[in-house]
C-alpha positions in Angstrom: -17.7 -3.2 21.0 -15.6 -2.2 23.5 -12.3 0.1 22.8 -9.9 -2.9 23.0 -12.1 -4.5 20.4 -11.9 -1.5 18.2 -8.4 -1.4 18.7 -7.6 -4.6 17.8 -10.1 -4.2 14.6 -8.2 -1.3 14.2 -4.9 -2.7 14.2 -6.1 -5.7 12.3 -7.2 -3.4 9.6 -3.9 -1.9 9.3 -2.1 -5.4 9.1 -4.2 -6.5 6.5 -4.0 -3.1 4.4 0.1 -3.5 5.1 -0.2 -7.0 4.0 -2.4 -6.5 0.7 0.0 -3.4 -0.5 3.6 -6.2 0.1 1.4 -8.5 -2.2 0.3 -5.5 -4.8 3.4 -4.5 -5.0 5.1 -7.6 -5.1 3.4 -9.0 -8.1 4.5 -5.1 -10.4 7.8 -6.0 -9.2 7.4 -8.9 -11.6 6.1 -7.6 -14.4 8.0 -4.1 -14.0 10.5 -5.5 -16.0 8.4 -5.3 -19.0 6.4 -2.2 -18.9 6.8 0.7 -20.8 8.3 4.1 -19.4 5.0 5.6 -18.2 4.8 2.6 -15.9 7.8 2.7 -14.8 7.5 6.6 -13.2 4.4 5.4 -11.9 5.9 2.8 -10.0 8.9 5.5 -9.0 6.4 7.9 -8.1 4.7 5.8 -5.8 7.8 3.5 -4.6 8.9 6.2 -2.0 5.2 6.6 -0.6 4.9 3.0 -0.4 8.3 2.8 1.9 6.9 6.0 4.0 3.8 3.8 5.0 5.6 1.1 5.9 8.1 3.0 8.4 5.3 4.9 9.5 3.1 1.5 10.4 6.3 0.0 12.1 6.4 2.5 14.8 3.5 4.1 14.9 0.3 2.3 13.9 -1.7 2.6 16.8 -1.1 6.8 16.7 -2.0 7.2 13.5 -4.1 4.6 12.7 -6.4 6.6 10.9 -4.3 8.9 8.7 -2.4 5.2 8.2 -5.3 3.5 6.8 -6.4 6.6 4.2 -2.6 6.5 2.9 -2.7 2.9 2.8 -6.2 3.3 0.6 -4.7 5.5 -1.6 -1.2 3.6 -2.5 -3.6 0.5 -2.8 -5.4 2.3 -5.5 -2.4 3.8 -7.5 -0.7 0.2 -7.2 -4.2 -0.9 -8.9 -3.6 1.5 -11.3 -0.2 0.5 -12.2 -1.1 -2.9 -12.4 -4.3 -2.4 -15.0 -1.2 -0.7 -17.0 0.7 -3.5 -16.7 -2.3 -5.7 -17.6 -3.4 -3.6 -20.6 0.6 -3.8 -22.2 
């Protein structure tokens, strides 16, 4: 694989982690309305950390691309976590 393979995998990756969170996220917004309070710091714990990846991957995915995708891994899984709240309520 050459290095403009990898960087478009790279960048690809990235896209698709951004991509995945919007949709996570999207679908608490929903059912936010409904959860209990415990949730709901959950969700305001995690809100701001969502918004830093996403100015972060605006203007500066391909520096950090790494550190990007390990922040984007762990919002994914606290978003999951919310959500099985949400699911278990």
């Amino acid at each position: 694989m050459s290095a403009d393979e990898a960087e478009k995998t790279l960048k690809q990756d990235l896209e698709d982690t951004r991509d995945d969170l919007r949709r996570t996220a999207d679908e608490i917004r929903v059912k936010l309305h409904l959860a209990g309070m415990d949730v709901k710091d959950a969700w305001n714990d995690i809100q701001p950390r969502l918004e830093d990846f996403e100015r972060r991957f605006d203007s500066k995915a391909e520096e950090v691309g790494d550190e990007l995708k390990a922040l984007g891994s762990e919002i994914k899984q606290r978003l999951l976590n919310i959500k099985a709240k949400l699911t278990s309520e």
